[in-house]
N, C-alpha and C positions, 0 to 999 in steps of 0.2 A: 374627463373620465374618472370616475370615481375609484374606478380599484385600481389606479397605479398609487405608485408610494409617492410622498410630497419627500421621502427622504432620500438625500442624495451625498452624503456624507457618513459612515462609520466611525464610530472611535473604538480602536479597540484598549481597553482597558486596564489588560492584560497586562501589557508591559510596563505600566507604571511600578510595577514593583517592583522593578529592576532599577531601577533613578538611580540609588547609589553604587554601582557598582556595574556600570554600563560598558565601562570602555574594557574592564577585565572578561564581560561576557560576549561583548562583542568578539574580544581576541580568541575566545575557545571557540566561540560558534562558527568563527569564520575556519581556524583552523580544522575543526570538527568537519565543517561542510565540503574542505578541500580532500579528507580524507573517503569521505565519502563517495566523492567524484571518483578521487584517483581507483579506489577499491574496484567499482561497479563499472567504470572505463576500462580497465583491464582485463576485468574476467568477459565483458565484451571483444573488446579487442585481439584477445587469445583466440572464443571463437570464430569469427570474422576470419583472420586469416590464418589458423591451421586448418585445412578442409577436411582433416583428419577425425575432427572435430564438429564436422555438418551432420551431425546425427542428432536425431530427435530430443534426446535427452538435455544437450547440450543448445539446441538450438531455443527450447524450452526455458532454460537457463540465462537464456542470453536476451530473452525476453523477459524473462523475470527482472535481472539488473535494468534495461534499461526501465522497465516500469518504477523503480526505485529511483531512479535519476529524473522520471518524471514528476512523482510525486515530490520530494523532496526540492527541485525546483519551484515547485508551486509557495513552496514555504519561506524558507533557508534567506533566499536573496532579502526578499520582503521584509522580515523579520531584521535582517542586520541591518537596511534601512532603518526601518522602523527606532531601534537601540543608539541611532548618529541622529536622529531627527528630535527636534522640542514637543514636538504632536503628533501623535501616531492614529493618522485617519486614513481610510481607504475610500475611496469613490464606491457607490454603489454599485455601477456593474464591475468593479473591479473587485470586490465581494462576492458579489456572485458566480464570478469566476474563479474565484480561492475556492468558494466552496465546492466548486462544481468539481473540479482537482484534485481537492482530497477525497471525498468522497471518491471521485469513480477513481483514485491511486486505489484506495483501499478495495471496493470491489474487485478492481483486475488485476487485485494480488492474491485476492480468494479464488478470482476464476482463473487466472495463471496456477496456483496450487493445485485445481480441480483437474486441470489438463495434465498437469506431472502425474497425479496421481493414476489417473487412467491409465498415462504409457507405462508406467511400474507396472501397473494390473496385469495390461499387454504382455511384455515385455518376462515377465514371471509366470504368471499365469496361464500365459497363452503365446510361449515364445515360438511354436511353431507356425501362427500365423502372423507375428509382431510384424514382420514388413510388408506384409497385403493390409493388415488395419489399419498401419502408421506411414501409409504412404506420402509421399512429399508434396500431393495434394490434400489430403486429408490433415497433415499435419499444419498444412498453411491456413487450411479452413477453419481449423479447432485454435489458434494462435489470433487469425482473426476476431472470432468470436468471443473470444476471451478480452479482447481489446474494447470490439464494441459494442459488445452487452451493457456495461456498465457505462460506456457513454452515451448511448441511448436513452438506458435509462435515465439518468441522471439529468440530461440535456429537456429530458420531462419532468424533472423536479424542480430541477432550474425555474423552468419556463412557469410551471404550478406558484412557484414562491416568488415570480417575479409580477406575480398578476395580485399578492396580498396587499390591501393598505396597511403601511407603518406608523405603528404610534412612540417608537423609540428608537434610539440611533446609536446606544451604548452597547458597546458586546465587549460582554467579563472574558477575553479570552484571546489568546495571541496571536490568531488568524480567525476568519469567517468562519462558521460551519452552517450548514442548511438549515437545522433542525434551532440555530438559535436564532437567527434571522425568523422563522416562522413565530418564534415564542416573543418577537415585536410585534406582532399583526398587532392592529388595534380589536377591542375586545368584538366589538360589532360586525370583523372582518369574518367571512364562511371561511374556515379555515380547511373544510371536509377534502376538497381536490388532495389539498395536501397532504393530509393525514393519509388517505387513500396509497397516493403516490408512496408515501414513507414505508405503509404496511406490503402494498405489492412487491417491493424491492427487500425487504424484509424476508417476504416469504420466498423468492428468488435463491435469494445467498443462504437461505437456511436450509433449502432443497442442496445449492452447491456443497452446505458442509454435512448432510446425509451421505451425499454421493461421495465424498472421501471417508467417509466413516465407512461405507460399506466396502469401498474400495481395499482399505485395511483392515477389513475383517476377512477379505477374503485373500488378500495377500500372507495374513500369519497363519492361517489354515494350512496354505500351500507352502507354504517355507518352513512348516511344522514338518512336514514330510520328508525335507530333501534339503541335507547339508550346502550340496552347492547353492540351493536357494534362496537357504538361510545365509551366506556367504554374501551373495548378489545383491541380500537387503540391508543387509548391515552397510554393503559397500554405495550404494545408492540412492535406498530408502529412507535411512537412519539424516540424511542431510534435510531430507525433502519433510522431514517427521518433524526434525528440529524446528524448521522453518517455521511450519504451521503453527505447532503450538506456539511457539514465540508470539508469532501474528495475531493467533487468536483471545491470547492471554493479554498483550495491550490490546487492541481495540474492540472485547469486549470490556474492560477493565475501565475503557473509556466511555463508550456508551451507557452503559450503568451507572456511572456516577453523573456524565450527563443528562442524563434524564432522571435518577434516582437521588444522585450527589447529594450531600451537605454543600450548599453556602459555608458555612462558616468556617471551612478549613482555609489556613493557610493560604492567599492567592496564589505565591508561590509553588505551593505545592500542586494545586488546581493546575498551576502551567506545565508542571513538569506531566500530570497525570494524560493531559490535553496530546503532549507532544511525544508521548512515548512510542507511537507508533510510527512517526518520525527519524526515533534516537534509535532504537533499537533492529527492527529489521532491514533499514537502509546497509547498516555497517556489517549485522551478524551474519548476513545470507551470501555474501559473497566470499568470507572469510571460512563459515562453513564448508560450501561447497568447494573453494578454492584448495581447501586441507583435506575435505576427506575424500572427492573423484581423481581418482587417478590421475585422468589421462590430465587436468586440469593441474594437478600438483607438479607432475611429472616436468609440464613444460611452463610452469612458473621457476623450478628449480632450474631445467636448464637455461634459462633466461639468467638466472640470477647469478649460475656458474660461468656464464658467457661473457657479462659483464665483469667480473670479478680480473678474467684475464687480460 
């Protein structure tokens, strides 16, 4: 068959830049990656067993961390590998698999935001019907979808870019991504399925970040009105606000330069830019949330007073 790949080996490239200075990076990364877990196991585990706690918002939450614990698994391990090994090669479906991973982390962290934000809308907007809209069916349905929208998707992007012939095996970068895996096609390969597939998924998540844009135009409208309201979003909104933008600011920040980027910066810096979506909302979203909901502070502290004695 002519349109499989003859290749079956990766090198990612990436990490060569790191040669001298391996075993120090290995020691942050590892301890970085423990921190990680610990954070995002916790604010799981908090709601898990306070039932106190089984409310939408919260159970929302609790999807968000472990998405973060998924994503970052797809990375983190691999990676510290990688930094202890003399040659940092991934098997071909084992690429395709990283890529498949990061990609839908990031989707169903857009479409886990899309869903918070709606229950704010609810919830502020509309809090005389908030528990006939956000019922414990509905909220499992919307928790679903958010899960496997983007692996759906994805699992057909996958399968798109696993049908291109490959004319290179080199990827400048410290895990897989889809979109560089396709930029190997050999020049004569129809690249169109995929491009297709790229722009449908595109237009997808960009529908998801209208629908929170409109959700918070109509949420400071109604809290323009009413002090408690404004209270309400300070106290629940403002974590969920932080998140986003954080989110949106690395991996737009990333795709742009992926596709846009200079070569000639720094590899170094390429890697950091690569992985910031990685570094940053894994650790800040649980620490956020963790400080500024209440009921989540509330019973981190008595934990911490419980221990103490």
């Amino acid at each position: 068959m002519d349109n499989v790949s003859v290749v079956r080996i990766f090198l990612l490239s990436g990490v060569n830049e790191t040669s001298n200075y391996r075993v120090t990076l290995f020691t942050f990364t590892l301890l970085y990656y423990c921190v990680i877990l610990f954070l995002n196991l916790s604010i799981i585990m908090i709601i898990i067993l306070d039932e106190n706690l089984h409310e939408p918002m919260y159970i929302l939450l609790c999807s968000f961390c472990m998405n973060g614990l998924y994503g970052t698994t797809g990375f983190y391990p691999k990676f510290l590998l990688d930094l202890m090994s003399s040659s940092q090669e991934i098997s071909y479906e084992g690429c395709l698999l990283q890529a498949f991973v990061m990609y839908s982390f990031a989707c169903c962290e857009l479409s886990i935001l899309a869903v918070m934000a709606y229950d704010r809308y609810l919830a502020i907007c509309q809090p005389l019907h908030y528990h006939s809209y956000m019922s414990k069916r509905r909220l499992s349905q919307l928790v679903c979808l958010s899960w496997l929208t983007p692996f759906c998707i994805y699992s057909v992007n996958v399968v798109v870019t696993s049908r291109l012939k490959l004319c290179g095996s080199k990827i400048q970068k410290l895990f897989c991504v889809n979109w560089i895996i396709v930029k190997l096609a050999c020049s004569e390969t129809d690249t169109v399925s995929s491009n297709i597939a790229s722009f449908a998924t595109l237009f997808i998540y960009l529908s998801h970040g209208f629908f929170i844009i409109w959700t918070y135009i109509r949420l400071i409208i109604t809290c323009a009105r009413s002090k408690d309201d404004r209270v309400k979003f300070m106290q629940t909104c403002v974590p969920h606000l932080v998140s986003l933008i954080v989110f949106l600011v690395v991996v737009v920040f990333d795709v742009m330069h992926m596709r846009f980027g200079s070569t000639d910066l720094p590899q170094s810096l390429q890697n950091f830019i690569a992985i910031e979506f990685l570094l940053i909302p894994p650790v800040i979203n649980p620490l956020i949330y963790g400080f500024k909901l209440t009921k989540i502070r509330n019973k981190i502290l008595g934990l911490v007073k419980v221990e103490r004695k």
